[in-house]
C-alpha positions in Angstrom: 11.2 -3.1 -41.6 7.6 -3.6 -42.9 7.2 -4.0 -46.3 3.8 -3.0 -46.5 2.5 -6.2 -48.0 -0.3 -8.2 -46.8 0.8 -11.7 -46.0 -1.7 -14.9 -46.4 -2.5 -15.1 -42.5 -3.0 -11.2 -42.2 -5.4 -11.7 -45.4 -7.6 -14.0 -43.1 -8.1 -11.1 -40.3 -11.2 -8.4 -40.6 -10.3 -4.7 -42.5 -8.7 -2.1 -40.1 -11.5 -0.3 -40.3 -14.2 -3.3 -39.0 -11.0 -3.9 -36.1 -10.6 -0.4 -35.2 -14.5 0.1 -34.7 -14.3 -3.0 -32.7 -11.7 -2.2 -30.5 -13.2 1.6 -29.8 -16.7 -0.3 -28.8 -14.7 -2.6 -26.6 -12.7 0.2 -24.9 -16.0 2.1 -23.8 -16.8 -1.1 -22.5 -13.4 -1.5 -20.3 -13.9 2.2 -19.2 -17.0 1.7 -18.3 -15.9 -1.3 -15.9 -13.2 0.7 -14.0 -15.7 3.6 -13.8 -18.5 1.5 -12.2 -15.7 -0.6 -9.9 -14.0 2.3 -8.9 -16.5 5.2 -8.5 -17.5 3.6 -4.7 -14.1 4.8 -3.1 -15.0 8.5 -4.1 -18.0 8.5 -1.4 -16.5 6.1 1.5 -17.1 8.9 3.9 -20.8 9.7 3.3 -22.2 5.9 2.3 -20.2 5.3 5.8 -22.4 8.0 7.4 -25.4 7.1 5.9 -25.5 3.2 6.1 -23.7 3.2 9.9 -20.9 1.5 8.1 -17.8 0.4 10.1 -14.0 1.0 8.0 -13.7 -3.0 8.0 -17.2 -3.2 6.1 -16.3 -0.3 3.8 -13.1 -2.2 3.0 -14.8 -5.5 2.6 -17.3 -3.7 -0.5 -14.5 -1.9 -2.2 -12.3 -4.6 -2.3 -13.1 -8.1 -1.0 -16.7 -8.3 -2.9 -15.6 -7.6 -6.1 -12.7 -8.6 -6.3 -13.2 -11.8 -5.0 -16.6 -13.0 -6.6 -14.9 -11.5 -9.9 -12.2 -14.0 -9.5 -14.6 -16.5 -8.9 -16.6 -16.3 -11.8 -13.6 -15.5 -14.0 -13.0 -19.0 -15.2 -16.5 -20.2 -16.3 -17.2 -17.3 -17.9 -13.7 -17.1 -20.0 -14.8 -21.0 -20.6 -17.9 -19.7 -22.0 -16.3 -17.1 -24.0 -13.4 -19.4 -25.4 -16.4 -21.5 -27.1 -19.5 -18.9 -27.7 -20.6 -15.6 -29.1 -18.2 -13.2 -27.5 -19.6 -10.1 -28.5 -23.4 -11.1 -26.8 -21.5 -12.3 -23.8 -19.5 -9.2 -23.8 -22.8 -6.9 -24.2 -24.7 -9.6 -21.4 -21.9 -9.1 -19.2 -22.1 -5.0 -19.2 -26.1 -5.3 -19.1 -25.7 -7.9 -16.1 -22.8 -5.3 -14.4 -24.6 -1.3 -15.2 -27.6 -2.9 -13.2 -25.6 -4.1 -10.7 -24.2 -1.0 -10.1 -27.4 1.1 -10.5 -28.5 -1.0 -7.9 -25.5 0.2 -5.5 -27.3 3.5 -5.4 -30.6 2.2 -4.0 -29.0 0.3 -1.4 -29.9 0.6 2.4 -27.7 -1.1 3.8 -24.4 -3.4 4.0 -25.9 -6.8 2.9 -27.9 -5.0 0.3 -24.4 -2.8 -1.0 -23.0 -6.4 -0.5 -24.6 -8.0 -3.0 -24.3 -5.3 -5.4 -20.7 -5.2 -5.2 -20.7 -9.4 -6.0 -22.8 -9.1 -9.0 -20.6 -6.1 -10.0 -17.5 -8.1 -9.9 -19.2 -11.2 -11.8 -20.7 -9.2 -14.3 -17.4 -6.9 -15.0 -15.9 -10.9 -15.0 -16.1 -10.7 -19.0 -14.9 -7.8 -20.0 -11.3 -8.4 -20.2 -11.5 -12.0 -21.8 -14.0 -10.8 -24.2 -12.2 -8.4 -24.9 -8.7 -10.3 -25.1 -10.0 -13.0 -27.3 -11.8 -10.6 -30.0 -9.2 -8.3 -30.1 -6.7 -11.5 -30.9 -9.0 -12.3 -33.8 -9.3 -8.8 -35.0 -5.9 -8.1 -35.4 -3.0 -9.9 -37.1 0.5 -10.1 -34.2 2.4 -6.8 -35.7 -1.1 -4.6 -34.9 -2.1 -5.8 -32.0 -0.1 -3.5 -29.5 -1.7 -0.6 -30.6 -4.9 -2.4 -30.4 -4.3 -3.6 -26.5 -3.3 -0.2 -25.8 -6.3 1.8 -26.7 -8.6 -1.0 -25.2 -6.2 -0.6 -21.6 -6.1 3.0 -22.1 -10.1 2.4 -20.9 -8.6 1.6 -17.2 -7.3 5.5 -16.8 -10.0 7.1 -18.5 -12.6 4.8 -16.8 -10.8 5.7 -13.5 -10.2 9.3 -14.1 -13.3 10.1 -15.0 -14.5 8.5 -11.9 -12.6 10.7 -9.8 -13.6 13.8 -12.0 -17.2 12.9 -12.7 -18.4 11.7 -9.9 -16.8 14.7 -8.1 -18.6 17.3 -10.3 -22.0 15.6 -9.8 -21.3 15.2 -6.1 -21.1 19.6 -6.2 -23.7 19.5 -8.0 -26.1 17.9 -6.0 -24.7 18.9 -2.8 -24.9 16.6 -0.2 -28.5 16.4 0.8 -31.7 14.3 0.2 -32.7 14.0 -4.4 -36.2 13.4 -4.9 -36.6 10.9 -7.9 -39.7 9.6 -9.3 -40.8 6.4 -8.5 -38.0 5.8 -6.5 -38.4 8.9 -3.5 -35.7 10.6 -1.9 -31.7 9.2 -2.0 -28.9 10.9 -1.2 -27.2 12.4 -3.3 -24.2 9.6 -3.6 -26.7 7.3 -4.2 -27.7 9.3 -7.6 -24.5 9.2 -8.8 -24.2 5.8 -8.3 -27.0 5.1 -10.6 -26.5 7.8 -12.7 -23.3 6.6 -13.4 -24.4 2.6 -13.6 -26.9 3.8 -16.0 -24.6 4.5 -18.7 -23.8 0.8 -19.5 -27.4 0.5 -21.1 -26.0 2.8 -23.9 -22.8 1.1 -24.2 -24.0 -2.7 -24.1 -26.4 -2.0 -27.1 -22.9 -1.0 -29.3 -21.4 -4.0 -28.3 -23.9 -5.9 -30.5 -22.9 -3.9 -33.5 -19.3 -5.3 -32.9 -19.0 -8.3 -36.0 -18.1 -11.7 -34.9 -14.9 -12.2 -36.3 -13.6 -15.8 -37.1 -11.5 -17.9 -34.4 -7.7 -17.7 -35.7 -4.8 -19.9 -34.0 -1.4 -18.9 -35.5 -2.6 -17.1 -38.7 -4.5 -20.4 -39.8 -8.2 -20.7 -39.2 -8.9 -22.2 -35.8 -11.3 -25.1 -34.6 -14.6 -23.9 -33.2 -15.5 -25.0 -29.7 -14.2 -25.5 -26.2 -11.5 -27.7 -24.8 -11.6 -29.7 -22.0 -10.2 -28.4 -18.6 -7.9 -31.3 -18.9 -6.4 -30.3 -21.8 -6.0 -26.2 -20.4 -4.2 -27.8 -17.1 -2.2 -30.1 -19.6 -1.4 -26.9 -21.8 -0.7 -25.3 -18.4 1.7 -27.8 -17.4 3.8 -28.4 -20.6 4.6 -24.1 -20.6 4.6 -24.3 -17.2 8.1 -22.1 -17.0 6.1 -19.4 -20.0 3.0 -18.8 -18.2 4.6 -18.8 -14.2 7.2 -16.6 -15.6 4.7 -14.5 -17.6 1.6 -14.0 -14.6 4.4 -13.4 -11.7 6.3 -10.9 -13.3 3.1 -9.0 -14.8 1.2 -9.6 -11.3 4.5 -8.1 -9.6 4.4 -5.0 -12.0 0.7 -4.3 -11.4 1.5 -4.7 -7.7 2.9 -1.5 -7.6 0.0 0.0 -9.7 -2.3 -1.0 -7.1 -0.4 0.3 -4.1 -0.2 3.4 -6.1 -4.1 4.1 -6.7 -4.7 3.3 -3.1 -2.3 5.3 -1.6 -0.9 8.6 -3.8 -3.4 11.0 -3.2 -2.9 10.4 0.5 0.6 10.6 0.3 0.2 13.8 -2.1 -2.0 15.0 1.1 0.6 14.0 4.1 3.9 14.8 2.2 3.4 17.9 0.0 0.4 19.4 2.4 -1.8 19.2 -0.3 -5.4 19.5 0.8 -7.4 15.9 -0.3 -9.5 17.9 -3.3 -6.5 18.9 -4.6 -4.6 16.0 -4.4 -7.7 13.9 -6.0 -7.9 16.5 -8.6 -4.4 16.0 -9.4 -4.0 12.4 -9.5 -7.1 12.1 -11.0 -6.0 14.5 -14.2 -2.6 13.0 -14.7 -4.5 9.2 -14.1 -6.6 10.6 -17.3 -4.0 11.7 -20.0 -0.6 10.0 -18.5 -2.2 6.7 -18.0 -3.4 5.8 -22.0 -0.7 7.7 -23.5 1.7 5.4 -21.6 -0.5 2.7 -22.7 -1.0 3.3 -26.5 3.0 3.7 -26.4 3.7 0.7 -25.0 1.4 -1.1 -27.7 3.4 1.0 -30.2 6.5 0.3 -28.7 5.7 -3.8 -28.9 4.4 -3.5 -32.3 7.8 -1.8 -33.4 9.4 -4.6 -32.0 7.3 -7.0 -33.7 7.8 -6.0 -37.4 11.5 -6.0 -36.4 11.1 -10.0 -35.6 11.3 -9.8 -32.2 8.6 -12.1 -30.8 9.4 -11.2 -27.0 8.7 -7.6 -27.5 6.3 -7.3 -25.1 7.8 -8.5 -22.4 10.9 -6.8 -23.5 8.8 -3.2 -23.1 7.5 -4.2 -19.8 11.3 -4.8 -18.5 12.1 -1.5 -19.4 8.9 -0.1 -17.9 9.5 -1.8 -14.9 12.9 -0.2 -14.3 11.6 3.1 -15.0 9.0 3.0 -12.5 11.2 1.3 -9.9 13.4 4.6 -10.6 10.6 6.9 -9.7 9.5 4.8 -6.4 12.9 5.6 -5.4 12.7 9.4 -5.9 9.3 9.5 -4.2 11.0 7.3 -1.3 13.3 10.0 -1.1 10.8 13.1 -0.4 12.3 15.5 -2.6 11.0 19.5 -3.5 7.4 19.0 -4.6 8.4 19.6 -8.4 10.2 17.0 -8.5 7.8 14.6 -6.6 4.8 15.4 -9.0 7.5 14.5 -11.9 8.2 11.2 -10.0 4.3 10.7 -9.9 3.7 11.8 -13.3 6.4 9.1 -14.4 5.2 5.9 -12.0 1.8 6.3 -13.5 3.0 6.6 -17.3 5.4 3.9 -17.3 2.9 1.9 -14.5 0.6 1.8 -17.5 2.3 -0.1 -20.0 2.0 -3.4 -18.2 -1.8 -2.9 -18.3 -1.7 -4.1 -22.5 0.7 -5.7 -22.6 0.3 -8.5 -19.9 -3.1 -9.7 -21.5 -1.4 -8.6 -25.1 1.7 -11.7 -24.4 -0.8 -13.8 -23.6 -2.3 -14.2 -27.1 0.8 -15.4 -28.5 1.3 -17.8 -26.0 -2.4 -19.3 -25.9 -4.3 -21.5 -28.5 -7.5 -19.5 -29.1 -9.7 -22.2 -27.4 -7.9 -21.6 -24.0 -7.2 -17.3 -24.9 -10.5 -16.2 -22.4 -9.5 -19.0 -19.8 -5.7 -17.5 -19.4 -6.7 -13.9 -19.3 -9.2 -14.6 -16.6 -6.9 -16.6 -14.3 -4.3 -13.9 -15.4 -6.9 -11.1 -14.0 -7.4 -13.0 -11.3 -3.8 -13.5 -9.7 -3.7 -10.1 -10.7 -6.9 -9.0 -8.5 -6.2 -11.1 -5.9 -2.3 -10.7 -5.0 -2.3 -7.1 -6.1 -5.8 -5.8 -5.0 -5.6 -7.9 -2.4 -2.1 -7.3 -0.2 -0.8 -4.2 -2.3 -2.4 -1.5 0.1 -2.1 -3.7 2.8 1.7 -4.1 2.8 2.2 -0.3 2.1 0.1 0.4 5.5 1.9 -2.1 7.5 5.7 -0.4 6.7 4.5 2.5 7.3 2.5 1.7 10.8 4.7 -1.3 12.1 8.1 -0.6 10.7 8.6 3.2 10.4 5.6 4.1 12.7 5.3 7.5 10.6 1.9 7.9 9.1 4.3 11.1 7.6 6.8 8.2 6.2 4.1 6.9 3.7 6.1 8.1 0.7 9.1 6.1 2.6 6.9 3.0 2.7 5.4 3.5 -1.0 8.7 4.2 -2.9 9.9 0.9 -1.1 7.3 -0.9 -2.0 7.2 0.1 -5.9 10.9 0.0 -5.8 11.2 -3.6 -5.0 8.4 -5.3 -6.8 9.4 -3.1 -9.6 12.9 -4.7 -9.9 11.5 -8.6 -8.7 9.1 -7.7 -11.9 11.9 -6.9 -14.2 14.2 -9.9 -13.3 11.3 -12.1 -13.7 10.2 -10.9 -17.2 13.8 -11.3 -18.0 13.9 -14.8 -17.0 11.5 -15.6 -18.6 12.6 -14.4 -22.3 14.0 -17.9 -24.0 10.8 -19.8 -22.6 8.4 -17.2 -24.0 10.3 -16.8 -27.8 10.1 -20.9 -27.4 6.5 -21.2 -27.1 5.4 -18.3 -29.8 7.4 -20.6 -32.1 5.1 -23.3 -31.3 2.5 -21.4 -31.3 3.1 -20.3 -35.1 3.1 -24.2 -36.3 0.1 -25.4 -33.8 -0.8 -28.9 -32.7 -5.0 -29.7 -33.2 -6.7 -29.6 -29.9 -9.2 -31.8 -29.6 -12.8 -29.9 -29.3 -14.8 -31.0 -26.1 -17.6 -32.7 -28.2 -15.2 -34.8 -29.1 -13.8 -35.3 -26.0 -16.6 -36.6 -24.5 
């Protein structure tokens, strides 16, 4: 039970109130991201007819050149942020991606869509470990559940509102030719695009209002600067059983998130009949309220756990998450009466949610503060990679090479989620004793030795 008190090491973190306005700037910011990323797939059909694109070139923008190039850049800028300003490389980085994808709308063709897709996915490359390593600082270990959740709760409003904006300004316009000054005629896709990139000049400006808080490492000030990469793969090495255990068993988990956002309105469309507005409307609305109210519980959840003494909380949440959503893959295998399929659906994506927080959320106990941006970003990107990567992939392939049934995608799906699901939850749960071990270590830390130093 909390006692209410304020221990010495909580003393040393901001005021709620400063950490709260914090974390509400830096969840615009994460909305923002998964707006901008994910507003492209609403318009595959007319950017295809328009810039005489080919399926494997539309698939290479949506997902290979972002996802890819955001990898890429993951590292050096989490090395950046574990040793800089994070809130001007935070606001830099949301400058750098709004104009990148404002710049998607005046494209002409591939090359040109191309490159705006890249520096999408470098730009969007700081948001999570800027926001991972402030929100660490901001918040003392028993608050910082609730905290994760409301900053991942940006994901599913970010991605609903995709879906649900972009759609309305889409019937608005109509789909015909926009005059805008200085710019002439677009289509209409193409103003949303910007329209919707644009928005990112508002929020960047907030992020600069965000105070700097200082670096903590296990409730005791920390030492300011960057560590050497030999010291991270060192780090890496020693917790070698901690952080394999911890990125598998999260990467498995959002596995199934990814196969899901590729592939349930579709199967909404080919199992239930449901015409494909209908089925966006509806995955898109339940994406929008079921998606952050599974992730704030999950933080509150994990914090509950927390005040109780139990340092694995986290992953102890996720298990459970994991079981239920391997429980409703296995309904929605099943094909059963449509009411009980959109309950299935309605319980994948709430429970989906909760590994969203609290992956990144583990992670701070486990990390020094110097390496906290470096391990969320190779974190992100085993996570964009493997699961944005092969997730949709492997659901197509069951379901044209082993069932041959494009009507058997909810059989291919509910495998799918089922099984990476479960691998998830036996994962996490191997990986318990070697997670409690290193947050014990983490609470009496060694020095690291700061890269001037180093040299």
């Amino acid at each position: 039970m909390s006692t209410g008190k304020v221990t010495e090491s909580e003393a040393l973190y901001p005021p709620p109130r400063v950490a709260w306005f914090a974390c509400a700037i830096l969840f615009l910011g994460c909305a923002l991201a998964f707006m901008d990323r994910g507003i492209i797939s609403l318009f595959i059909i007319p950017i295809q007819r328009d810039l005489g694109l080919s399926d494997t070139q539309i698939s290479l923008l949506v997902g290979f050149a972002f996802a890819t190039f955001n990898a890429l850049f993951g590292l050096p800028v989490a090395r950046w942020i574990d040793g800089g300003p994070r809130k001007t490389i935070a606001a830099v980085g949301i400058a750098v991606w709004s104009l990148a994808a404002s710049s998607c709308g005046l494209a002409a063709n591939f090359w040109q869509l191309f490159i705006g897709r890249v520096a999408l996915g470098a730009g969007e490359a700081s948001v999570t470990p800027a926001g991972v390593s402030l929100l660490a600082d901001f918040f003392p270990p028993k608050r910082r559940g609730r905290a994760m959740g409301l900053f991942y709760a940006g994901t599913f409003v970010g991605g609903g509102c995709a879906l649900i904006l972009g759609g309305a300004l889409w019937r608005s316009f109509g789909d015909r030719l926009v005059a805008l000054p200085l710019v002439g005629p677009l289509h209409s896709w193409q103003v949303v695009l910007i329209l919707v990139g644009s928005l990112g000049f508002i929020v960047a400006p907030l992020t600069l209002l965000i105070p700097e808080p200082g670096r903590l490492d296990g409730g005791r000030p920390a030492a300011v600067g960057g560590v050497p990469l030999v010291t991270v793969a060192r780090y890496y090495k020693t917790h070698a059983r901690t952080l394999a255990g911890h990125n598998v068993g999260f990467c498995l988990q959002n596995f199934a998130l990814h196969a899901g956002a590729a592939w349930l309105p579709t199967l909404l469309v080919r199992t239930a009949g449901w015409s494909i507005a209908q089925a966006g409307a509806t995955v898109g609305l339940m994406t929008l309220v079921l998606g952050p109210i599974g992730a704030a519980t999950a933080g509150a959840l994990a914090d509950a756990l927390a005040i109780r003494g139990r340092t694995d909380g986290k992953l102890i949440v996720c298990i459970g998450s994991a079981g239920m959503c391997a429980a409703a893959a296995t309904v929605i295998a099943l094909n059963p009466l449509p009411g009980l399929l959109i309950v299935a659906l309605g319980a994948f994506i709430f429970f989906g949610a909760f590994s969203l927080p609290l992956g990144p959320g583990a992670l701070q106990e486990i990390m020094p503060n110097a390496m906290r941006g470096q391990a969320t970003a190779v974190y992100v990107a085993v996570t964009n990679l493997v699961g944005g990567g092969l997730a949709a992939t492997t659901v197509a392939l069951l379901t044209d090479f082993v069932f041959h049934d494009k009507a058997k995608l909810h059989l291919s799906f509910g495998l799918v989620g089922a099984v990476v699901c479960i691998l998830a939850a036996l994962t996490l749960t191997a990986t318990l004793r070697a997670f409690r071990t290193t947050v014990r270590e983490r609470l009496t830390p060694v020095q690291l030795v700061p890269a001037a130093a180093a040299a």
